[in-house]
N, C-alpha and C positions, 0 to 999 in steps of 0.2 A: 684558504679563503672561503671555500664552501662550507666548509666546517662553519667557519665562524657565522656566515649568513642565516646558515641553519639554526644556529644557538639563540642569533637575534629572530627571527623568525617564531623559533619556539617562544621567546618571552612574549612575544606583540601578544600571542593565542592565548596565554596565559596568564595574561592582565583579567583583570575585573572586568563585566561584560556593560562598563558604564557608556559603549560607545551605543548602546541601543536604548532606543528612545521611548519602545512599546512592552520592554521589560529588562527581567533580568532573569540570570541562572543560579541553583542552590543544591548541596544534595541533601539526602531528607539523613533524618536518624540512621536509617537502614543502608546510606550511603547511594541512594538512588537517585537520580537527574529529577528536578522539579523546576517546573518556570513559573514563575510571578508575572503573568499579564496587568502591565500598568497601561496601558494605550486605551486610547478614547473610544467608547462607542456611541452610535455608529461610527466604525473606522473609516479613516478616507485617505488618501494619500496625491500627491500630483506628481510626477516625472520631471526630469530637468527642462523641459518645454510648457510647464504649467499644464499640460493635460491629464487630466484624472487618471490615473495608474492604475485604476478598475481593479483593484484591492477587494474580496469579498468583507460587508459591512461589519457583518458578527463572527470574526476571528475562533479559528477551532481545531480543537483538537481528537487525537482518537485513542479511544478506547476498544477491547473485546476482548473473543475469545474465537477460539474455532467453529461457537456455534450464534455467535453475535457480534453487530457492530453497533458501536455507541460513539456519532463524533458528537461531541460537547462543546457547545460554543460560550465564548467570554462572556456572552451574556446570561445564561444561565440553559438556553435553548438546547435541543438535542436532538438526533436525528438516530432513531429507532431503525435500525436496519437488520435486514435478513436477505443470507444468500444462500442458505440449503437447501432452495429449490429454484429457483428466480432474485435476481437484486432486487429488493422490493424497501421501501419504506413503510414501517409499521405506524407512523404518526407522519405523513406526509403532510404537509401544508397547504392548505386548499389556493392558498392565492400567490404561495412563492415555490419556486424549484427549487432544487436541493435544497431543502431545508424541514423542519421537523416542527410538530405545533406542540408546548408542555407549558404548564403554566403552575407557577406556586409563588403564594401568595399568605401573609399574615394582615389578620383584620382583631384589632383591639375593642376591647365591649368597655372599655373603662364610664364610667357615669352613664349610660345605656346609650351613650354612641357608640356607631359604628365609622372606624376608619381603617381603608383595606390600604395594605400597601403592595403593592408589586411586588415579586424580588427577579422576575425572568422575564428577559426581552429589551431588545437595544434602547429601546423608550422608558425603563424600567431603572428603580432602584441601584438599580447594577451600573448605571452608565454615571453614576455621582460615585467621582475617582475619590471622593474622601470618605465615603460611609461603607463602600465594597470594595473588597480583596478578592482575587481569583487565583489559585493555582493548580496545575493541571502537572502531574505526576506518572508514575507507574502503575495503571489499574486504577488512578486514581482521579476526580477532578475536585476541587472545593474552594466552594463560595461563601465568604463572611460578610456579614452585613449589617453595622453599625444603626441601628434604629432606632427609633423615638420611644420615649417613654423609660431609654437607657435598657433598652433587650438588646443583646448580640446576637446571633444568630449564624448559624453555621450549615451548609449545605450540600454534606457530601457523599460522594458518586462512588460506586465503588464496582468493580468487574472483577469477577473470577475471574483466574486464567484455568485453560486445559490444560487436565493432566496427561492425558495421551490425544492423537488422533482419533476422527470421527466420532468424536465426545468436545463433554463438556455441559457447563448450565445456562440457557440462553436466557440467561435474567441479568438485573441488574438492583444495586440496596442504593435509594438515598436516606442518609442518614440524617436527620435533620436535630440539631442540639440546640436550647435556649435557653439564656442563661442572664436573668435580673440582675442589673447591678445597679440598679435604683435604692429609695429607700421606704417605696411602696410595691403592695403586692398589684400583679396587671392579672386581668382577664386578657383571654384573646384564642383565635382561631387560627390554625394553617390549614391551607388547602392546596394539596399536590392534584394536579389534572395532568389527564397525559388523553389528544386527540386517538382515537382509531380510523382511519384513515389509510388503510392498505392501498401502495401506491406503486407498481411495477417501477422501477427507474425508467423502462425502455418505454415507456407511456407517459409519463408524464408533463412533455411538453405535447401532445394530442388533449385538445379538447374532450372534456369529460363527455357531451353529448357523444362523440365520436371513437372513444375508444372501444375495441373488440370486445371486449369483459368489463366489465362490471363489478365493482368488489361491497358489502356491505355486513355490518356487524350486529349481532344478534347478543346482549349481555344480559345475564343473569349477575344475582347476590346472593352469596352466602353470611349473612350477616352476624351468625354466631361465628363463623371462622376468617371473618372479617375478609374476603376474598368476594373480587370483582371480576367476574370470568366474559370475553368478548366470541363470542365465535364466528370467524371471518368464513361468511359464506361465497358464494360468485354465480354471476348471470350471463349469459351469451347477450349484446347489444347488435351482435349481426350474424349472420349465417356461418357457424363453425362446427366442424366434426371432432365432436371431444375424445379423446380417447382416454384408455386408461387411465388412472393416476402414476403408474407408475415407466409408462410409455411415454418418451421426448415429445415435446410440445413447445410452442412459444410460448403460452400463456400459462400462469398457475392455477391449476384446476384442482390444487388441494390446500388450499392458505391457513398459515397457523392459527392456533388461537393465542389471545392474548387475556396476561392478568394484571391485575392491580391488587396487591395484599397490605394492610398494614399490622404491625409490629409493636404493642406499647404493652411495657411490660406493668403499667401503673393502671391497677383496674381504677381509680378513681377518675382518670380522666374519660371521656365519652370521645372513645372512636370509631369512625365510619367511613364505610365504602358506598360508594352510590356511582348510578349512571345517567348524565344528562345526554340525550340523544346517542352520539356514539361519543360520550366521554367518558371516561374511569376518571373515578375521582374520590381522593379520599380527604378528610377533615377530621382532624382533632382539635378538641375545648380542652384548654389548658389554661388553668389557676397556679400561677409561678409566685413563688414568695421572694423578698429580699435576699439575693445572693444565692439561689434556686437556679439550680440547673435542670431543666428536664431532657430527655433523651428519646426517639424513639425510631423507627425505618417507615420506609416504605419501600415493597418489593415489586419492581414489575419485570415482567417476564412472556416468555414465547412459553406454551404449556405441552408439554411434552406428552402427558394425560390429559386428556380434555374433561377431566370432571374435578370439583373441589378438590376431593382425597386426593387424586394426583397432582394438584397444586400444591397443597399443603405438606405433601412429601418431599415434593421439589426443592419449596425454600428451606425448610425444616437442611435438605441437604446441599444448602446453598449456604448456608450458615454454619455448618458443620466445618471446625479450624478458622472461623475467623477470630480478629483482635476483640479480645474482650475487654481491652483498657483504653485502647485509643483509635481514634479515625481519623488523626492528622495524617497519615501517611495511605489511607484506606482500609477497609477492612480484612483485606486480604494482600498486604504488603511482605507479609513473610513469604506468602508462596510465592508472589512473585521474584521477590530476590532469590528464592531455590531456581527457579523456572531460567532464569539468564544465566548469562557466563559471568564466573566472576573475574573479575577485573580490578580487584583490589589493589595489585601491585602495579598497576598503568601509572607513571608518576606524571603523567600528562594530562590535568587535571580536563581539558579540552575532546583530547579521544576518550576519555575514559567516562564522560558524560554522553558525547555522541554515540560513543560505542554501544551504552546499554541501553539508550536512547531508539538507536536502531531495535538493536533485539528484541526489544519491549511493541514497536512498531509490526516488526515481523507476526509477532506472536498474537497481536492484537487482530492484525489483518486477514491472516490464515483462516480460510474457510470450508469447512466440512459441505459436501456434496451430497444430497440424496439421493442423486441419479448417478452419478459417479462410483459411489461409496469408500470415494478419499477427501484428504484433505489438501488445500492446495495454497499457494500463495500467491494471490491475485497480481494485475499488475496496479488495478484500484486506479485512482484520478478518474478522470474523465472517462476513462472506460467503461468502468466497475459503477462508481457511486453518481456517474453521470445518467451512461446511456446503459448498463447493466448488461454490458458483456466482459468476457472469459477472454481477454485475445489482448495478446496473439501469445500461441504457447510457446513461444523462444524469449517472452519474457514472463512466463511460470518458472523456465527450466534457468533465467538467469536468477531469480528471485532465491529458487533452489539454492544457492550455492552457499550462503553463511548457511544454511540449515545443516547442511554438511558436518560442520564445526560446532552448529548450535543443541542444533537437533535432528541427528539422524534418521528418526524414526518417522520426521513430517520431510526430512529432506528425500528419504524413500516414496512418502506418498505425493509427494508433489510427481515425481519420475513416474508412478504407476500413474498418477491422473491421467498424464503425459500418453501414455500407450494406449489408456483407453480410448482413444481422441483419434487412434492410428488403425487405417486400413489395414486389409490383411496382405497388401500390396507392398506396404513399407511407407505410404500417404501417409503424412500428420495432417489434421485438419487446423484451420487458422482458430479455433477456440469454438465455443459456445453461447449462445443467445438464449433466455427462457430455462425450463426445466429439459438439459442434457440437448437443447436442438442446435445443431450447426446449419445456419443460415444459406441460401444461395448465395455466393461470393464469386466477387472478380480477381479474385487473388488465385495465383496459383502459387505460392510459395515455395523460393529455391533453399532456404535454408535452415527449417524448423530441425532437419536431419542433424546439422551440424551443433548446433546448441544443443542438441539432445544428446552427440557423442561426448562434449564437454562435461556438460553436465553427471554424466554417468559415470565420465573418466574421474572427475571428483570426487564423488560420492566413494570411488569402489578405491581410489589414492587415500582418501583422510579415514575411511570405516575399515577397510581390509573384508567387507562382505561381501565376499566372493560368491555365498551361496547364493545372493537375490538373482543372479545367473540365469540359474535355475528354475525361481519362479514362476507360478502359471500367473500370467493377468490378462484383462478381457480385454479384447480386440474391439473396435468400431461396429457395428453402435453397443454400446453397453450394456442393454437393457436384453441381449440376445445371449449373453453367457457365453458367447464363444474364446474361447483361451488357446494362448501362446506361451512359452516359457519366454523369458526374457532375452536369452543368448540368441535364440529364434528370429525375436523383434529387432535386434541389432544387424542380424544379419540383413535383413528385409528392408530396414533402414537403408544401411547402405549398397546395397542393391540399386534402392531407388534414387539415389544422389548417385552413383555412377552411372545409371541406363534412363532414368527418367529426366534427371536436373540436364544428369549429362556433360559437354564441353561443348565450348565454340572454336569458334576458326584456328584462335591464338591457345588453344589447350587449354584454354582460360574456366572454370567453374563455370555455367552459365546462370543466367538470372530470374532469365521465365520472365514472370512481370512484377518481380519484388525482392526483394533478400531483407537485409535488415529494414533499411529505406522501404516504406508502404508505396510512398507516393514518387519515385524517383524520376519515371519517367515524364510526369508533366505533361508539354504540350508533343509528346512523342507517344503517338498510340502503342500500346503493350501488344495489340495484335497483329501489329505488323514487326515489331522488336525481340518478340517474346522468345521466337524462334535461333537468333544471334547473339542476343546480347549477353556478354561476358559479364560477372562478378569480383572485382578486384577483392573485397570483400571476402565472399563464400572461399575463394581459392588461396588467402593468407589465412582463413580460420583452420583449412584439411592440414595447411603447415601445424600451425602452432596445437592444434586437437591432435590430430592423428596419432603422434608419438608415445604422446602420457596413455592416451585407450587401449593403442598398441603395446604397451608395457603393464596395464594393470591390465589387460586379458592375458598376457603370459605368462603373467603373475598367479593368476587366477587356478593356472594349472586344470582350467577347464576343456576338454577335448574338444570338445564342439567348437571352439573360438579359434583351432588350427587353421583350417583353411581362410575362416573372416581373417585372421588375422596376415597372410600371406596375402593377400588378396588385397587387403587394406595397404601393405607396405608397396604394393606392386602400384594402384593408384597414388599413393602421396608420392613416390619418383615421378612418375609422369606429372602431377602436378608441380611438384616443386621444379622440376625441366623449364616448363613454361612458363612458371613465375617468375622464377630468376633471369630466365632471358628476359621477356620484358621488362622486367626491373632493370637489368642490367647495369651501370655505375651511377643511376640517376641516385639523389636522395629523399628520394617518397616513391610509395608505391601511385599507381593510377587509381582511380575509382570505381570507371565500369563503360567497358567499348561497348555500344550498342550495335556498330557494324563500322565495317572499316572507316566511314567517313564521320561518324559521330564517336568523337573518345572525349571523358573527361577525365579532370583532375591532371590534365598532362603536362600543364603549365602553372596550377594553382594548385597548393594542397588541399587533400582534404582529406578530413580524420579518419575518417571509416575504416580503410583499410590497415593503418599505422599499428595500430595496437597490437593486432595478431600478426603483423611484419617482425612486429619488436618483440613477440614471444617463441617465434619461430628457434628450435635448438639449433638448428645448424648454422645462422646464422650468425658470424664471429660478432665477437664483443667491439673490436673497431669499427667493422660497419655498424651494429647498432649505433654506437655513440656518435658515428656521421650521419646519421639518416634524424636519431632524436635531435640534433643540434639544430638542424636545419627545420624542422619539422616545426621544434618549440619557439624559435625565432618565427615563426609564420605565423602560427594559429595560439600558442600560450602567451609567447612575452607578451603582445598589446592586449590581455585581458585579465581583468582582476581578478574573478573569481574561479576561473577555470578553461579550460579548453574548446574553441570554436567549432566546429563542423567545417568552415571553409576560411581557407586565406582571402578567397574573395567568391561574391556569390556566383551561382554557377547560371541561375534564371534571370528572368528580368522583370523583377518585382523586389517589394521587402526582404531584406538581409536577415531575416528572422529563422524560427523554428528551426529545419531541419537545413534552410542554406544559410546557412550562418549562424544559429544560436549556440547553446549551448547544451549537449544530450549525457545526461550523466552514464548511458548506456552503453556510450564511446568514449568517454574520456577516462573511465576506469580503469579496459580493457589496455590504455593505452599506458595506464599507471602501473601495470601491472609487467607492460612491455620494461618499462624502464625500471624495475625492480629486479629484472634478469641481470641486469649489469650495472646498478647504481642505486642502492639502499636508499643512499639519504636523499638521493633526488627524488627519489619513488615517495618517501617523508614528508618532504617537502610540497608534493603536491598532495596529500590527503589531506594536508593542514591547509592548505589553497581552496581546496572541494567542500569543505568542511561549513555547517552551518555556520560557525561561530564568524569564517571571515567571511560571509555571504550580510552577515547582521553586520559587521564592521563597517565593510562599503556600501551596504543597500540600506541607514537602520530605520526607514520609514516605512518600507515595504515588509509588511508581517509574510507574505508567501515567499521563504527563503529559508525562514529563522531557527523554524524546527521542525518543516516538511519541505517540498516543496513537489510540482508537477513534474511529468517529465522532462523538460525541458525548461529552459532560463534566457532570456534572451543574450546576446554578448554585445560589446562595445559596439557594434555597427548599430543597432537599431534598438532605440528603447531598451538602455540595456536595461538589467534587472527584473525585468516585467515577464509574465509569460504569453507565449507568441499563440493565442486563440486560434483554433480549426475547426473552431465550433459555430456552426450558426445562429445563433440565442438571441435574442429580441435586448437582453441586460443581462452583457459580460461580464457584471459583478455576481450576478447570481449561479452564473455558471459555477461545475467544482474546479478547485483548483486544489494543487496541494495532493498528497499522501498517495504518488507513485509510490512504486516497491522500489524501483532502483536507486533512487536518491539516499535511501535506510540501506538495502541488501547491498547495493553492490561497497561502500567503503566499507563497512562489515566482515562484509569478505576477503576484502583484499589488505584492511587490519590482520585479520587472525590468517592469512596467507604468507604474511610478510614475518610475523610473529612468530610461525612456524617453521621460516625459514632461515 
């Protein structure tokens, strides 16, 4: 019977994606995932209550590489980001948040008029759903635009990927092609503008009169090599002590430069670079004939060398393997299909879209560190392209995990980021703010330890690279050179999770004032709990971690990892003692005893701790299948798209976020529980998680479809919608969209499953 549910199940996924209303899905020539945005802009959407589902207006997607982000919105808009030294916007928007100011535009001279037409911005050309098409690809986005006088027009985006870590080209080609299908010749002008406009993330809801720094751009012309060069200088706005460039700081006290180049390979036409105030902007005059195509780019870019010459090098080597026949699929679509896993024989036409879908997200996302000098994989959302922090690093180190399988060589440097971030105590710090500075915080975090042992346990399971061991990497703070080999850092680790974290009463992991949950505590002060409260959580992760780290260190045949490893088996007894008695014949684990009189989850499930219950080895395959049964009757069967956080909420407010919604963070780990003893139900739920049935049941709502935020609300409250923690004046403008785990973790737990 399960059989068969499965088989209808696969077909529902497998249908044509007619049930969404704002697009569809295609793969290109090269066999890579593309969506066709058909939805209205401005977008807007309401909830089953008629209240506005605060849906952001100009729908978007992302593009990069390890040393760029490019999110490109439906309208044609873009938002120019840099994070190799501070999250900053390179064309910030002087009068909206997250969002990016670019403007291109065609103006016809036909009988010595002038008429300019738009092609970017929700108000724009682009919002007439019968003259513009959009698709947004691998590396790629492109805009067509059916205009007057019978020119089509075509508008696309195109992103390297890196070839290895702490590289890559931080630029980006629009390719812009126009092509007469009249039966007269036009005159006419295009003009690409892109703002400069350097905008810290962490500043920019602080009024400009009132922020710390100051940012403003200084450009130069090179007019024979057609290059617009901006150089972002900075002012102190109030009393600061600058230090080095190359010393942690809040503020970026070395900001890139930026260019604008263009590309036309036709000397008869006249083109140019110019700057109005702080705008790059380039314009070409073009005399197109009857059935005339003309062709040409425009390169903008972060300048690596800050003079001409080294601009001119840059693109010159930005160009180097790209398509010389086509830009339907981008210009750099080969490398990217080398760059992913292939997936050719996935006959699940649903994973096999998602699947490179993710990877291609992963890749985009990953960001090279100057202060660090690794590259890492953000957790982004509201984090990262919000408020422009690094945190928390247990979700770098879960992000790590498809890189494993993808890309070992960034799944290693996400792990060293990881250590340099680590006391020489065995402290992880909760991430970074600014260039390399970790903030005063009230977090004392119980569990960076334990993802960090998973994570490694990974890495050194799927590579067999036993030497990184060995390794020297630099300790906290970075910038001091001090080094540790890596078997060192493990030990000190756990060191610090047995003497620091520590136990409570019940033997139990303790919590401090956080583990996965940031906020768990609520209206129960952490400083008076901090000291008690047990982690149901932290003490199912030492189960299901400890075994596989303890096996690939034995593996390792490293001497050093003798005693950690004795050591390590002698704590997961003691823990697993205490687990299990509290567990004892119930069917869920608890959640987290703050002191003998405060215990939750001891009557209601809740997710957190399920996942690493159900990955635990010693735990027999019957009781697993009694503890999932009871478990997915609580918190899965009454929700459509995935897994709740509580059977019921545990506060007394909104059923939302973290009491009640839905955390892809958790319901993976819990996917992955039930893939120890039941394949197609572990299947069965990845097709559940999966954008495509997120588009099935939500298909008004674009944040779902082909990103989405950390979180999702569930059937209690607004479902579909995501549950805001942010304070913003206009919830639509807030970011939403393009967490890591929504991409990494199915990713992972595909080619886990796949390998197994």
């Amino acid at each position: 019977m399960k059989s068969f549910f499965f088989f209808l199940l696969i077909l529902l996924f497998n249908l044509k994606s007619n049930a969404q209303t704002i697009g569809n899905w295609f793969f290109s020539k090269k066999g890579l995932p593309v969506y066709n945005y058909t939805g209205t802009l401005p977008y807007a959407a309401v909830d089953k209550q008629g209240k506005d589902a605060e849906q952001p207006a100009d729908p978007f997607f992302l593009l990069g590489n390890y040393r760029a982000t490019l999110i490109t919105h439906a309208s044609g808009r873009y938002q120019f980001i840099t994070a190799e030294r501070v999250w900053a916007r390179i064309n910030g928007d002087a009068d909206q948040t997250n969002y990016g100011w670019n403007e291109a535009s065609i103006a016809f001279k036909n009988d010595k008029k002038l008429r300019k037409v738009t092609l970017t911005g929700v108000n724009s050309v682009a919002a007439d759903q019968n003259a513009s098409k959009k698709y947004f690809g691998i590396g790629f986005a492109r805009y067509s635009y059916q205009l007057a006088n019978s020119i089509h027009c075509t508008r696309t985006i195109s992103v390297k990927p890196s070839a290895k870590v702490n590289a890559g080209n931080p630029s980006f080609v629009v390719t812009i092609s126009l092509k007469n299908n009249g039966k007269k010749a036009q005159r006419l002008t295009y003009s690409e503008r892109m703002l400069v406009n350097y905008t810290q993330n962490s500043l920019q809801y602080t009024d400009i009169t009132k922020r710390p720094i100051l940012y403003h751009s200084k450009i130069t012309i090179d007019q024979n090599k057609k290059i617009a060069l901006a150089k972002i200088n900075y002012q102190t706005n109030t009393f600061l002590v600058i230090p080095n460039k190359a010393q942690r700081f809040i503020y970026d006290i070395a900001p890139p430069s930026v260019f604008m180049v263009v590309k036309n390979n036709n000397p008869q036409e006249i083109s140019t670079v110019s700057a109005q105030n702080d705008t790059l902007a380039t314009k070409v005059d073009i005399f197109i004939k009857p059935n005339e195509t003309k062709v040409f780019n425009v390169v903008i870019g972060l300048a690596d060398d800050k003079s001409f010459e080294g601009v001119q090098k840059q693109v010159d080597d930005l160009f180097l393997d790209a398509s010389s026949s086509s830009v339907e699929e981008g210009l750099f679509a080969q490398q990217w299909k080398e760059k992913l896993p292939d997936l050719s024989t996935e006959k699940n036409e649903v994973l096999r879209r998602e699947m490179l879908w993710n990877a291609h997200v992963i890749e985009a996302s990953a960001k090279y560190s100057e202060y660090y000098k690794e590259t890492s994989i953000p957790q982004g959302t509201v984090y990262s392209y919000h408020f422009g922090d690094n945190i928390s690093l247990r979700d770098h180190l879960q992000a790590a995990l498809p890189a494993c399988y993808t890309n070992p060589e960034l799944a290693k440097s996400c792990i060293r980021y990881v250590i340099k971030h680590s006391d020489f105590d065995g402290e992880i710090k909760r991430g970074n703010s600014g260039f390399g500075y970790t903030p005063p915080s009230i977090y004392k975090e119980s569990d960076p330890q334990l993802y960090f042992f998973n994570t490694i346990a990974e890495y050194l399971l799927i590579t067999k690279d036993y030497n990184f061991l060995n390794e020297k990497v630099s300790f906290y703070p970075a910038e001091n050179e001090r080094q540790d080999v890596v078997i060192n850092m493990l030990k000190k680790y756990f060191i610090y999770l047995r003497d620091e974290v520590g136990t409570g009463s019940h033997g139990l992991v303790k919590m401090l004032n956080s583990d996965w949950s940031d906020s768990f505590f609520h209206k129960y002060s952490p400083n008076v709990f901090a000291g008690t409260a047990e982690s149901h959580l932290n003490s199912a992760m030492v189960l299901a971690v400890f075994p596989k780290l303890i096996k690939e260190l034995k593996n390792s045949g490293n001497t050093e990892a003798r005693e950690l490893v004795s050591s390590m088996e002698d704590y997961r007894k003691s823990i697993e003692t205490a687990f299990m008695k509290d567990l004892g014949t119930r069917k869920f684990a608890a959640r987290a005893y703050l002191n003998e009189n405060l215990k939750f989850g001891i009557n209601e499930v809740c997710i957190e701790p399920q996942g690493y219950l159900l990955q635990i080895p010693s735990l027999s395959i019957e009781r697993k299948k009694e503890i999932y049964d009871y478990v997915k009757s609580k918190i899965s069967t009454p929700e459509k798209i995935g897994i709740r956080t509580r059977e019921k909420p545990l506060w007394d407010r909104n059923p939302d976020g973290e009491d009640g919604g839905i955390w892809y963070s958790l319901e993976y780990p819990l996917l992955l529980g039930v893939a120890s003893f039941d394949k197609e139900e572990a299947k069965s739920l990845l097709m559940k998680f999966s954008f495509q049935n997120f588009a099935t049941n939500y298909p008004s709502y674009w944040v779902g479809q082909w990103t989405a935020p950390d979180e999702i609300n569930s059937t209690l409250y607004r479902e579909g919608i995501y549950a805001f923690w942010v304070g913003v004046p206009n919830l639509k403008t807030a970011f939403q969209g393009f967490c890591s785990h929504p991409h990494t973790w199915p990713l992972y737990c595909y080619l886990k499953m796949k390998e197994n």
